[in-house]
C-alpha positions in Angstrom: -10.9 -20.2 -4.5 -13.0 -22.7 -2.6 -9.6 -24.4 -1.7 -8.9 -21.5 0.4 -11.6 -22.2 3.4 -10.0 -25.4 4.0 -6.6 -24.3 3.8 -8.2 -21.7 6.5 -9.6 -24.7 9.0 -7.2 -27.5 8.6 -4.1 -28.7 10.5 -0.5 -28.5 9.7 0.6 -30.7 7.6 1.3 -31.8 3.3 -1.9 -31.9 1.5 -2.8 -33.2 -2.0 -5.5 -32.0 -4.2 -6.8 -35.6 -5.6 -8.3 -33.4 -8.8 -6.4 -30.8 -9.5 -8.3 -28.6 -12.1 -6.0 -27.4 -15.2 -4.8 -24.1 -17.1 -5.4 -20.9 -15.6 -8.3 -22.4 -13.4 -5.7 -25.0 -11.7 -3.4 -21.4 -10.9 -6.1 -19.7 -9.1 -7.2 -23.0 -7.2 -3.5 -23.2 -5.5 -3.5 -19.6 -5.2 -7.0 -19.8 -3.1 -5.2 -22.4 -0.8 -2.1 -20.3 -0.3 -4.4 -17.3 0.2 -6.5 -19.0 2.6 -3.3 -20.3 4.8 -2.3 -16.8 5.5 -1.5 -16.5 9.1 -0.5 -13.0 10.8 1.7 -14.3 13.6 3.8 -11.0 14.7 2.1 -10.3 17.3 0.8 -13.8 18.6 1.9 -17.4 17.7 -0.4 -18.7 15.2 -0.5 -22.3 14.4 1.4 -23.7 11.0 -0.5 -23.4 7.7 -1.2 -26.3 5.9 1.0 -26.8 3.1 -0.1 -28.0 -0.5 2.3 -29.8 -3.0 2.0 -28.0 -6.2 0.7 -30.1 -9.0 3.8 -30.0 -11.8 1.7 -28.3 -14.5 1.2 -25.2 -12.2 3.5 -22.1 -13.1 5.5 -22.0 -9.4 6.8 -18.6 -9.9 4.1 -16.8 -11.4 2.4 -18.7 -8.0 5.0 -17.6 -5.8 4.5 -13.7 -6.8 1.1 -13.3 -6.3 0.8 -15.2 -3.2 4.2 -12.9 -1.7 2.3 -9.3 -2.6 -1.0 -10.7 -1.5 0.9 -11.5 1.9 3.2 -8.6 1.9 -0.4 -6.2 1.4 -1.9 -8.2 4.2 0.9 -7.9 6.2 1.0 -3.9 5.9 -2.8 -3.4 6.6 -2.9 -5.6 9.9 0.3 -3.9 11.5 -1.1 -1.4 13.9 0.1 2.1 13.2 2.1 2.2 16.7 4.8 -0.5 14.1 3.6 0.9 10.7 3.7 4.9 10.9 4.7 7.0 7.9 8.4 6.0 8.7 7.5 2.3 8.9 5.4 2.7 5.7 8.9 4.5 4.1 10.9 1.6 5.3 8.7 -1.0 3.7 9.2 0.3 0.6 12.9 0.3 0.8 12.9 -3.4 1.9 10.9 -4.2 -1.4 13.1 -1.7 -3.2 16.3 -3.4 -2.1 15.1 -6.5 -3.7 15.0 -5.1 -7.1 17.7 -2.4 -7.0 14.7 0.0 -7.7 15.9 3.3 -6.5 13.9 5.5 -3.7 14.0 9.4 -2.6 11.6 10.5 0.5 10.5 14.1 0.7 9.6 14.7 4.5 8.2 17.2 6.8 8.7 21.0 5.8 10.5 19.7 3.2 7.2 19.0 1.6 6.4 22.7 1.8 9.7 23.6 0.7 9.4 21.4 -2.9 5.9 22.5 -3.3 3.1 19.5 -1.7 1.2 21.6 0.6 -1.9 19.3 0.8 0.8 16.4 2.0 2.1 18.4 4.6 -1.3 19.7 5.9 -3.0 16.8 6.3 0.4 15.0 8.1 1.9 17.7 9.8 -0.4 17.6 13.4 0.9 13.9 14.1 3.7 13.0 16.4 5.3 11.2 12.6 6.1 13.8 9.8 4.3 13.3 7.0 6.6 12.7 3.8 6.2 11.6 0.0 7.7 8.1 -1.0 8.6 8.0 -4.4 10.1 4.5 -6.0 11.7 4.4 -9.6 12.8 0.9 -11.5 13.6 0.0 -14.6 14.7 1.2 -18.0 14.0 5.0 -18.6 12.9 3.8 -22.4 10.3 1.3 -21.5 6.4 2.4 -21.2 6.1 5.0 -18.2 3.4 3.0 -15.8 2.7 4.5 -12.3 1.0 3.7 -9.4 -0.2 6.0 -6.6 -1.4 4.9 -3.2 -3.0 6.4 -0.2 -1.0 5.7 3.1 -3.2 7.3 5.8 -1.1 5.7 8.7 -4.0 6.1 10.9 -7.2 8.4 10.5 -8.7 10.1 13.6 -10.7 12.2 10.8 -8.5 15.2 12.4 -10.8 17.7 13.9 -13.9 16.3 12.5 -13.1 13.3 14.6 -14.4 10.1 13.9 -16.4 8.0 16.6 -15.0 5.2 17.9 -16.6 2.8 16.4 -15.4 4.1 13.1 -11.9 4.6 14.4 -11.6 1.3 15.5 -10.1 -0.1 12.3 -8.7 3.4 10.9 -4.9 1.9 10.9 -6.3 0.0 7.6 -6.3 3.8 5.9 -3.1 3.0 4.5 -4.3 0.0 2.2 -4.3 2.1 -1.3 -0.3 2.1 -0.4 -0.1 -1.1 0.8 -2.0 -2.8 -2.6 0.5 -0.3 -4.4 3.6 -1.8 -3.0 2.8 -5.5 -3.4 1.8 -4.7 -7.1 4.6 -3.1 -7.3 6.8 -5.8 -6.0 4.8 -8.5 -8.6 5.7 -5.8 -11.7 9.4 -6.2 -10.5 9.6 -9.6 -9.8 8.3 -10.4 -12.9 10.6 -8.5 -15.0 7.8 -6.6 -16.8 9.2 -4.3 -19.5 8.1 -1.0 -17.6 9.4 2.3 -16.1 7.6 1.5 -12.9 7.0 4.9 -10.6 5.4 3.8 -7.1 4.5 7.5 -5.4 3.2 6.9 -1.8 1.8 10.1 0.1 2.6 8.8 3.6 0.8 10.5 6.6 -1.1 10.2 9.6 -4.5 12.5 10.1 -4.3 12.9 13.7 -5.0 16.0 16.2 -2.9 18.5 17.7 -2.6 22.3 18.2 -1.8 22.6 14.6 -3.7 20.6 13.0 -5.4 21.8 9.7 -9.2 23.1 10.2 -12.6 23.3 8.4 -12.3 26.6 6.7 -8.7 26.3 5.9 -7.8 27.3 2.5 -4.8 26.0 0.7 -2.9 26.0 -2.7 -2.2 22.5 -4.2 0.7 21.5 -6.3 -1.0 21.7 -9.7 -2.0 25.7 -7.7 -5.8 24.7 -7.2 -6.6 26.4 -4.1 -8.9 24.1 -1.8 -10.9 24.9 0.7 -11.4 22.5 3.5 -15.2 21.4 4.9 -14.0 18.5 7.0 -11.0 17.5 8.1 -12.1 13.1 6.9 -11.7 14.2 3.2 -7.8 14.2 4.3 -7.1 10.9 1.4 -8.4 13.3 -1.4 -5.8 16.1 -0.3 -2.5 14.0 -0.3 -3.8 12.0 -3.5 -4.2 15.4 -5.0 -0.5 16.5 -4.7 0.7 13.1 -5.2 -1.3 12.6 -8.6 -0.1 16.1 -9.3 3.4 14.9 -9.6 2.5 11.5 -11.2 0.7 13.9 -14.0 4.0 16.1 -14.8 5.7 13.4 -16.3 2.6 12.3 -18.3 3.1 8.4 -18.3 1.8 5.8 -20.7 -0.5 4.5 -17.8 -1.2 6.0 -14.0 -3.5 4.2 -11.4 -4.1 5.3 -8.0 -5.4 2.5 -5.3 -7.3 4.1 -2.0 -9.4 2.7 0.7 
């Protein structure tokens, strides 16, 4: 991955590695470069990346999926929450979803009450942005059930227990479990990968109002824990709970959950 500090440093222009190394080392080399030439530029104009020109033995595509989720994950995590809310976080997933024809259903607001996430809606419902579930299906209902479950804290104040600034400073990052989630997900699809794929996405954001969930609160999860509530910074735990809760129901070959 050395590549990728120069990739980082130098100017625009078509660059040649001289010694290319080989096999799966010669993949990861190119991939450092490509990594390394990421530029977040939606805010502010960044100078071009340096490009590299692919040896011929290197597998392009494989290349060209890993370097798109690593971007698209980066991508996610820098947006400030202002542009990447629950709704923007929904949105994302539809844009990948369109891709692939995956198919997506969104459970928001008291709806969450309604079909039985209470944890979801507690921790979401004091923000300005109703909290919701995201829930992406693709591929053949006979393949090998995998799912993936990631934490999309939009933004954590730490709710009531509120954070100091200095650790608030970068809270808009809370949402990188989903974030990983996604751009795996998009690499399982664009790879064709004989799976069911389920992508479940608790989307919130922990922030403070008047009715904002308390130390002391007790609620009932999906899977009819009850939980009682000591601070209000454990809030990834809670909509993990419910979401891992549904993940569990359908008892897949393989689950894995992603959280900052």
């Amino acid at each position: 991955f050395v590549a990728g500090a120069a990739a980082a440093v130098l100017p625009a222009g078509d660059y040649v590695l001289a010694n290319p190394a080989e096999g799966e080392a010669g993949l990861l080399q190119a991939l450092g470069w490509i990594l390394g030439a990421y530029r977040f530029d939606k805010y502010k104009d960044q100078p071009a990346p340096p490009v590299l020109v692919l040896p011929e033995a290197i597998d392009a595509a494989a290349l060209q999926r890993t370097a798109e989720a690593v971007w698209l994950a980066r991508d996610l995590v820098n947006t400030p929450t202002e542009d990447m809310g629950p709704d923007n976080l929904a949105d994302a997933v539809k844009a990948v979803a369109g891709r692939f024809k995956a198919r997506v259903s969104v459970i928001e607001g008291d709806q969450l009450l309604k079909q039985n996430f209470p944890l979801i809606h507690a921790v979401g419902r004091a923000a300005a942005k109703a909290p919701r579930l995201i829930d992406l299906t693709w591929g053949n209902k006979t393949d090998p059930k995998v799912t993936l479950v990631g934490k999309g804290v939009c933004f954590d104040t730490g709710g009531l227990n509120i954070k100091q600034g200095s650790f608030m400073a970068l809270m808009k990052k809370d949402m990188g479990g989903a974030a990983n989630t996604l751009a795996l997900a998009q690499m399982i699809m664009a790879a064709g990968l004989k799976v069911r794929l389920r992508v479940l996405i608790p989307a919130v954001e922990n922030n403070i109002s008047g009715n904002a969930f308390r130390p002391g609160d007790v609620f009932k999860s999906r899977k009819g824990l009850t939980v009682e509530i000591s601070n209000t910074d454990a809030e990834g735990r809670l909509v993990l709970a419910d979401a891992l809760a549904l993940a569990c129901e359908e008892d897949p070959a393989m689950l894995f959950t992603f959280a900052t």
